[in-house]
C-alpha positions as CSV (number, residue, x, y, z in Angstrom):
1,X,-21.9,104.5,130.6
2,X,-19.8,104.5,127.3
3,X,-19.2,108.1,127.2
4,X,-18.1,108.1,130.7
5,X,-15.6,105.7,130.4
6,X,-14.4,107.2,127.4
7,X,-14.3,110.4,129.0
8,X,-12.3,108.7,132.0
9,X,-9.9,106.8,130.1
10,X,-9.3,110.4,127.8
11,X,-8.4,111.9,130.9
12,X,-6.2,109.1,132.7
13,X,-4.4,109.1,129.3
14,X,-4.1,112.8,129.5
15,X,-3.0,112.5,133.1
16,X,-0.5,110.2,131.9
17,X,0.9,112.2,129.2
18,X,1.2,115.1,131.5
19,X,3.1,112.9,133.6
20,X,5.7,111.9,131.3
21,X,5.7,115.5,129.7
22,X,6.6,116.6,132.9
23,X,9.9,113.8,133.6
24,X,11.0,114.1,130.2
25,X,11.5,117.5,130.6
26,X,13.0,116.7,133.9
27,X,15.6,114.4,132.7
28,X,16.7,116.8,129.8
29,X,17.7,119.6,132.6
30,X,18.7,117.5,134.8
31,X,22.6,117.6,134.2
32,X,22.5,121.2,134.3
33,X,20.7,121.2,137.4
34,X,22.4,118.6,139.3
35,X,25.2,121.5,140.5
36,X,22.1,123.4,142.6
37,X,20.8,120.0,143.7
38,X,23.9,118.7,144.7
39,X,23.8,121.8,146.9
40,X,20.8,121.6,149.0
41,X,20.9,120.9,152.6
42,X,20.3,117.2,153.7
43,X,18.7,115.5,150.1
44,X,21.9,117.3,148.5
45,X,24.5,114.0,149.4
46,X,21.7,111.9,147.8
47,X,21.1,113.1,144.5
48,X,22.9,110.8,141.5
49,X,25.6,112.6,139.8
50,X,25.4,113.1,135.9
51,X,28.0,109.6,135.5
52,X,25.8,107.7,137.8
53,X,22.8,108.1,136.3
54,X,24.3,107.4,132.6
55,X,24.9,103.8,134.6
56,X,21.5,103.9,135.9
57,X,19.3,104.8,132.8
58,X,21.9,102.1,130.9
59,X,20.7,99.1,133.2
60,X,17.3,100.3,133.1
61,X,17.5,100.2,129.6
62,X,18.7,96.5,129.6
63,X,16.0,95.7,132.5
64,X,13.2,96.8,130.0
65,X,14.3,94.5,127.2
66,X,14.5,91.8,130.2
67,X,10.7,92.8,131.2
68,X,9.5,91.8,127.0
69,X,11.1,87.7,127.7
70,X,9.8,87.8,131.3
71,X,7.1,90.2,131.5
72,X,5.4,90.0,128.6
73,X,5.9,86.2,127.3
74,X,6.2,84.9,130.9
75,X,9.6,83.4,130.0
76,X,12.0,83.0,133.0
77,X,15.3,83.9,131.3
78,X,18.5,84.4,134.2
79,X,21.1,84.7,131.6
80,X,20.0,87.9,130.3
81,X,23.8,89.3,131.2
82,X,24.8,86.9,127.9
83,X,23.3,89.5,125.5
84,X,24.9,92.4,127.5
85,X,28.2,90.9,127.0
86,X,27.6,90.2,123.4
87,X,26.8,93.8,122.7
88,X,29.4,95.1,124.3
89,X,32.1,92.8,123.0
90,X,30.2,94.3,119.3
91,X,31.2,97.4,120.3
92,X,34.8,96.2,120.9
93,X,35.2,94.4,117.6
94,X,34.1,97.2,115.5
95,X,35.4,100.6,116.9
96,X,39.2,99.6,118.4
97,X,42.3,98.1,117.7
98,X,41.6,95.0,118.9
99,X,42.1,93.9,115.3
100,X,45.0,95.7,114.7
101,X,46.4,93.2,111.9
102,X,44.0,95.4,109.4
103,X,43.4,98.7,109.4
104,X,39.7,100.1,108.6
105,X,37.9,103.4,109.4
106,X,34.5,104.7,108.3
107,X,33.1,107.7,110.7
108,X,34.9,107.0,114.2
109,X,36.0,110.2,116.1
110,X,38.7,111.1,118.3
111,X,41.0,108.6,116.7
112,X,44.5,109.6,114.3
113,X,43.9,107.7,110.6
114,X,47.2,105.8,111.2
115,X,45.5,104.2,114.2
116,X,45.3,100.5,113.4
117,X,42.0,98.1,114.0
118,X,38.3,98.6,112.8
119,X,36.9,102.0,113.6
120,X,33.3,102.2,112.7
121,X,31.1,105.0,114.4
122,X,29.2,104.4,117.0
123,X,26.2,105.3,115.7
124,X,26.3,102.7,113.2
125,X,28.1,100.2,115.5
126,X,25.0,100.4,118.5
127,X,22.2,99.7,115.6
128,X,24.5,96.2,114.7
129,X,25.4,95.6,118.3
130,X,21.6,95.0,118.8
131,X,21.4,93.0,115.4
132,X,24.4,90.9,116.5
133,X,22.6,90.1,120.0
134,X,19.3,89.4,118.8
135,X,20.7,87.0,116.2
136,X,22.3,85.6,119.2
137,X,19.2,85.8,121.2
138,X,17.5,83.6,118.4
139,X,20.5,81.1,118.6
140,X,19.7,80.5,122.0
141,X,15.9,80.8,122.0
142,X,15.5,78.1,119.3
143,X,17.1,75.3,121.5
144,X,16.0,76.1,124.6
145,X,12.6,77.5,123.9
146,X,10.9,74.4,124.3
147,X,11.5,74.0,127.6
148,X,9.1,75.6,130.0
149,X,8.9,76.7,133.8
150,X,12.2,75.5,136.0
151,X,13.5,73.6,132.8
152,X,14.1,76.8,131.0
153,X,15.6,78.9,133.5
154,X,18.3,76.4,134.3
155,X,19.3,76.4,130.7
156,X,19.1,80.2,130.6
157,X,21.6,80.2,133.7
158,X,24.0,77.9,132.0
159,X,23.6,80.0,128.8
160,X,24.3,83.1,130.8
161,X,27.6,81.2,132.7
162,X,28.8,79.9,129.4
163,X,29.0,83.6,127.9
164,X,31.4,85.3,130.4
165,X,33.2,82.1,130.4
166,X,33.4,82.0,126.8
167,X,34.8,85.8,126.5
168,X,37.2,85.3,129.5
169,X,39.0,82.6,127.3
170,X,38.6,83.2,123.3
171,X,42.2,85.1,123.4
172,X,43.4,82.2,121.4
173,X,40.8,80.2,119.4
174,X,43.2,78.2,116.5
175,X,45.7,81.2,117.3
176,X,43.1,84.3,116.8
177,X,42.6,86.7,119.9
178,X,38.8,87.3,119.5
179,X,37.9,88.9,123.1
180,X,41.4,89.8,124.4
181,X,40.9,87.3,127.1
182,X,40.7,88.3,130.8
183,X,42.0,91.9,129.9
184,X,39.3,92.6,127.9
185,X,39.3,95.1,124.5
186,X,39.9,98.6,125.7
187,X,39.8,101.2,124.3
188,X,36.7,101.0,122.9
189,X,35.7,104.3,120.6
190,X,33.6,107.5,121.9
191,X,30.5,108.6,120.8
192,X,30.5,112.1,118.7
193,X,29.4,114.1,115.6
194,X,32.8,114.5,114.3
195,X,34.1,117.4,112.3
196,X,30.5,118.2,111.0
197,X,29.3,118.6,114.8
198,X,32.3,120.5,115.7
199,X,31.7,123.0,112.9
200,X,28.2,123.7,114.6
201,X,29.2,123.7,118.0
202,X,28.5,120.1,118.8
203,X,31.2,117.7,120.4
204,X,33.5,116.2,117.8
205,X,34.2,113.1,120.4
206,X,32.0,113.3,123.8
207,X,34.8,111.6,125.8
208,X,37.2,114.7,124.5
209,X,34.5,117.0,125.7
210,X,34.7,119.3,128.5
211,X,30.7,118.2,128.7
212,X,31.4,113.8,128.5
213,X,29.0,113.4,131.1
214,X,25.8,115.6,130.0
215,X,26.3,114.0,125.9
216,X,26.2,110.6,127.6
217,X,23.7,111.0,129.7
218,X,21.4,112.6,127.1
219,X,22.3,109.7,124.5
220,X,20.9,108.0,127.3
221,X,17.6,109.2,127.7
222,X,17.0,109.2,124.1
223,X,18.1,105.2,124.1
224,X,15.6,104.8,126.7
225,X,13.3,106.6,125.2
226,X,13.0,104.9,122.0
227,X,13.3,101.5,124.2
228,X,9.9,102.2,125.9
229,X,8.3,103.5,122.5
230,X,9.3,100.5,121.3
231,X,8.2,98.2,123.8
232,X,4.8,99.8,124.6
233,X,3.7,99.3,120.9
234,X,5.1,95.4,121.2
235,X,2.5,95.3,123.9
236,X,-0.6,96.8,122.3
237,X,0.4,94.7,118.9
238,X,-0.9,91.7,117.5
239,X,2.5,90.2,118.8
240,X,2.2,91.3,122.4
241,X,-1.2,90.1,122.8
242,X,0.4,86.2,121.5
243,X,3.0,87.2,124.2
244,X,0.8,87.6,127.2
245,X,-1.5,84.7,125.7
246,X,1.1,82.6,126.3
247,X,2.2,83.8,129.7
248,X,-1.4,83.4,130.8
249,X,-2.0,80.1,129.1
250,X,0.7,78.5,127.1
251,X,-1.9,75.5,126.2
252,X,-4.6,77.5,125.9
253,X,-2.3,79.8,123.6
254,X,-1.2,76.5,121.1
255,X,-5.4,75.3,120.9
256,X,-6.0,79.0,119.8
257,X,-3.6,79.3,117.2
258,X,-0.8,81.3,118.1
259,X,2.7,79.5,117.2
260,X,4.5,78.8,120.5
261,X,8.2,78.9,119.1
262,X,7.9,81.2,116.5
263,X,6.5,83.8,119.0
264,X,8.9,82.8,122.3
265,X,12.2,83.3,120.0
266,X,10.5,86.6,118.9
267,X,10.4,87.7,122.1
268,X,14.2,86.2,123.1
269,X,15.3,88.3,120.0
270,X,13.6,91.7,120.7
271,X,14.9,91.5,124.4
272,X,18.2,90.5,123.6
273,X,18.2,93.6,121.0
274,X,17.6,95.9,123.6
275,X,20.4,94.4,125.5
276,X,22.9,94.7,123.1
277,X,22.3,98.5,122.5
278,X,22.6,98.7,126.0
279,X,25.6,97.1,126.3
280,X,27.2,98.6,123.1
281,X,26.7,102.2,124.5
282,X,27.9,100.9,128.0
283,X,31.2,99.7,126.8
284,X,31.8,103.4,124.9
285,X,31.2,105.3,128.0
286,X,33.2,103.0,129.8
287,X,36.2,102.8,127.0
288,X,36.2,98.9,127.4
289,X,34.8,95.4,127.9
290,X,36.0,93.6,130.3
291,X,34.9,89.8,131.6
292,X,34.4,91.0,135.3
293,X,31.2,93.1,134.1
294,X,29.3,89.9,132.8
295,X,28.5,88.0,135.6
296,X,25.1,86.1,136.9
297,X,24.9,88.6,139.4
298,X,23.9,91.2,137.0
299,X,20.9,88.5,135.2
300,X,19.4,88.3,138.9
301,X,19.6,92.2,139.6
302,X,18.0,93.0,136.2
303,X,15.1,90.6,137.2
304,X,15.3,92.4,140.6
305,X,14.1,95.3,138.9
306,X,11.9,93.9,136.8
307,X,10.0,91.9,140.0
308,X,9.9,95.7,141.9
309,X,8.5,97.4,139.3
310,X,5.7,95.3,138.3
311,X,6.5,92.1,135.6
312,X,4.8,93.2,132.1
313,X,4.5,96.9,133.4
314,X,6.6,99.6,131.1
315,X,6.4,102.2,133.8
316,X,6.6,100.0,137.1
317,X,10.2,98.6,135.6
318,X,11.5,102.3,134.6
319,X,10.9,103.1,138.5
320,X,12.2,99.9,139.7
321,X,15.5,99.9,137.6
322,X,15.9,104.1,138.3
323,X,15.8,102.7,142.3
324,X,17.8,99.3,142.5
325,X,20.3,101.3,140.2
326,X,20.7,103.7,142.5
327,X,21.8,102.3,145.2
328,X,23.7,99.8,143.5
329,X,25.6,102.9,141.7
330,X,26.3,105.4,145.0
331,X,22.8,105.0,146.8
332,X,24.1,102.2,149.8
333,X,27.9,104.1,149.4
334,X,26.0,107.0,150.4
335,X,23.7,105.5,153.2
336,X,26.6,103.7,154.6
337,X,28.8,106.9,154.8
338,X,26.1,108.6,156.6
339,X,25.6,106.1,159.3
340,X,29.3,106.3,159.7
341,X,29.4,109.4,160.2
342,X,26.5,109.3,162.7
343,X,28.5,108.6,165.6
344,X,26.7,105.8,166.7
345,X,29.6,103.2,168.2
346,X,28.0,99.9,166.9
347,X,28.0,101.7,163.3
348,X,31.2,103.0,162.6
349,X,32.2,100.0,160.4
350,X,29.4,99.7,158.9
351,X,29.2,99.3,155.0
352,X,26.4,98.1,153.5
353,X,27.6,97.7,150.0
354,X,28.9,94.3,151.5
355,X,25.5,93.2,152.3
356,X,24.2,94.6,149.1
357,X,22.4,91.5,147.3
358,X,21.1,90.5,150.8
359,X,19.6,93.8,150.8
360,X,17.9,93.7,147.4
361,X,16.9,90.3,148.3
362,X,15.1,91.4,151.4
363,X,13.6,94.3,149.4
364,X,12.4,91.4,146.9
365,X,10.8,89.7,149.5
366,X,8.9,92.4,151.3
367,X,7.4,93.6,148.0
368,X,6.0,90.1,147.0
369,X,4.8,90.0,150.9
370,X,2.7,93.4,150.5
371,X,3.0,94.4,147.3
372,X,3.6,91.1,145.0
373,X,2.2,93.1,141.6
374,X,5.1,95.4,141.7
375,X,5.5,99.2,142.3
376,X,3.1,100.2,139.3
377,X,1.3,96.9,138.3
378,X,0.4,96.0,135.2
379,X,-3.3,96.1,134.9
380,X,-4.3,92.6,133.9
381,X,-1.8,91.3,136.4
382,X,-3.1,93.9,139.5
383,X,-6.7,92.5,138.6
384,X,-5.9,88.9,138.5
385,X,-4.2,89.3,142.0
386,X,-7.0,91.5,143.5
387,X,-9.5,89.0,142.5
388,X,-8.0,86.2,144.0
389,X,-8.4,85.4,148.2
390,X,-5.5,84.9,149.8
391,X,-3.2,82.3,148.1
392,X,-6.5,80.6,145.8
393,X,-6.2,80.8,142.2
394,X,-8.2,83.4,140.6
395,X,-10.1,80.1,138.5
396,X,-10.7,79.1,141.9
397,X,-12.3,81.4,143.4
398,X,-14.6,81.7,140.0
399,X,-15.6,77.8,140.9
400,X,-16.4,78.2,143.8
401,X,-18.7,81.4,143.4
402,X,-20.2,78.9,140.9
403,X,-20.8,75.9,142.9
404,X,-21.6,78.2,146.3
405,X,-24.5,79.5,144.0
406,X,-26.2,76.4,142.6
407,X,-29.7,75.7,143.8
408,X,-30.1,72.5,145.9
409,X,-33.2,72.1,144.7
410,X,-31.8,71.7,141.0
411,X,-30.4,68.0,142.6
């Protein structure tokens, strides 16, 4: 029986790899495939252009770090966008002009050297973005952390409202301009290999290229990429087992040792790092930061995807961000300019990008009506629910097995 579950998990993990051979490869042709898709007859209005799914792969990105605080740790955070903000205002601090009164420069592209402010590459400046956040992820954890359940998410939201709100009006703290107020820092510095990469036939500045959209997108992937590494060893290491130990048990979790605090803020800070990468390498491809892109909305459609996919499940949120960010990007534009265009009289009006968090919400709740582990489930989860009967506890059902087989005759 050993051997053949070895055998069998060898060749699921083999399966697996495969798999992700297989979509990796995918993802690295895809912006020079997108032209031919584009093209095809009926599926060809559909497909994501090259920009869109640079949007996509970013909030996906952000939806994973999310999944560590919620999935893992069982810790209901809805101000998620605060960390967002923070690594993207990062970005604006260290590679613009927002501080024009000095003038610094160490490796930024596409920029004159009598260009005032602090112009640090963005290679550097996405590494300290995450630093920045996860220091900020700590300063919230450690007050809030001991909260559980409702408790904590209501001070999560006000954390997350306080944020934009905070941004939105530090254009004069004591007389310093630190966000630029409600016109936000812009421009923010490109991505590039400078005049090293341009002397091997690489992109000096990718928002100078001819190809911005194919160097973003592959920056992307490889974000992504190191993202999931990342969080799929969290969840096999000693600290991701403390994780799910506390989102199974948190008392259980304290009797057996494992420091509550210590090992919540760790998993506020490695979310929020995520985040602020994310957000750093958002605000380059957009050029900016602006207050209007941190609002609550974006906390509840990051947990949107994280609830699709499958809470605690690497894979299950990959697939549910790739979806909700779709049609949050062009996917409803799209459906709603084909039922225009249907003819149908009642539907000639029709947009449903109005209705677009009622439609996420009713996705929401017709997965947790037939599918409420998520899209791929995470296994301990998918077990725990399958073991259960109808809405009884899986300890329940345990009892009850127990007391239905007692003996009478042992009273």
């Amino acid at each position: 029986m050993t051997d053949l579950g070895t055998r069998a998990r060898s060749a699921a993990g083999n399966r697996n790899a495969v798999a992700v051979a297989v979509l990796l490869v995918l993802a690295l042709i895809y912006p020079t495939i997108f032209p031919t898709l584009a093209k095809l007859p009926v599926i060809g209005d559909f497909v994501p252009s090259t920009d869109s799914m640079v949007v996509m792969i970013v909030f996906t990105t952000m939806a994973i770090g999310l999944n560590m605080v919620v999935g893992y740790a069982g810790l209901l955070d809805l101000g998620y966008v605060a960390f967002y903000a923070v690594g993207a205002y990062t970005a604006g601090w260290f590679a613009s002009q927002q501080f024009d009164q000095v003038s610094f420069q160490f490796g930024g592209v596409g920029i004159v050297e009598s260009l005032p402010g602090i112009h640090i590459s963005m290679w550097i400046v996405l590494p300290v973005a995450g630093l920045l956040t996860m220091l900020a992820g700590i300063a919230i954890g450690l007050p809030t952390l001991r909260l559980r359940g409702d408790y904590l998410a209501i001070v999560t939201l006000g954390f997350g409202e306080i944020v934009p709100q905070f941004v939105r009006n530090a254009d004069s703290i004591g007389g310093f301009d630190l966000t630029h107020g409600t016109f936000g820092i812009s421009p923010i510095d490109s991505l590039g290999f400078g005049a090293l990469g341009a002397a091997i036939g690489l992109p000096e500045s990718f928002r100078q290229s001819s190809e911005r959209a194919q160097w973003y997108f592959w920056t992307a992937v490889v974000i992504l990429l190191i993202t999931v590494f990342c969080s799929v060893r969290l969840r096999d290491s000693r600290l991701g087992r403390a994780w799910i130990a506390i989102r199974e048990d948190e008392t259980a979790a304290a009797a057996m040792g494992i420091p509550l605090m210590r090992t919540k803020t760790w998993a506020y800070a490695l979310g929020a790092f995520f985040g602020g990468v994310a957000g750093a390498f958002y605000a380059s491809f957009k050029g900016g930061a602006f207050p209007a892109d941190f609002y609550f909305n974006i906390s509840v459609f990051l947990l949107c995807m994280v609830i699709l996919g499958g809470m605690g499940s690497v894979w299950g949120v990959i697939l549910g961000g790739m979806i909700l960010g779709y049609l949050n990007v062009e996917g409803l534009a799209t459906i709603g300019s084909k039922i225009q265009q249907s003819g149908i009289p009642s539907f000639e009006s029709f947009d449903p990008t109005k209705y677009q968090f009622g439609i996420y919400g009713i996705i929401i709740v017709v997965m947790m009506l037939f599918r409420p582990t998520g899209l791929i489930p995470e296994r301990r989860h998918k077990i725990e629910m399958e073991e259960g009967v109808h809405d009884t506890p899986f300890y329940d059902v345990q009892l009850e097995g127990t007391l239905t087989d007692r003996d009478p005759s042992d009273d």
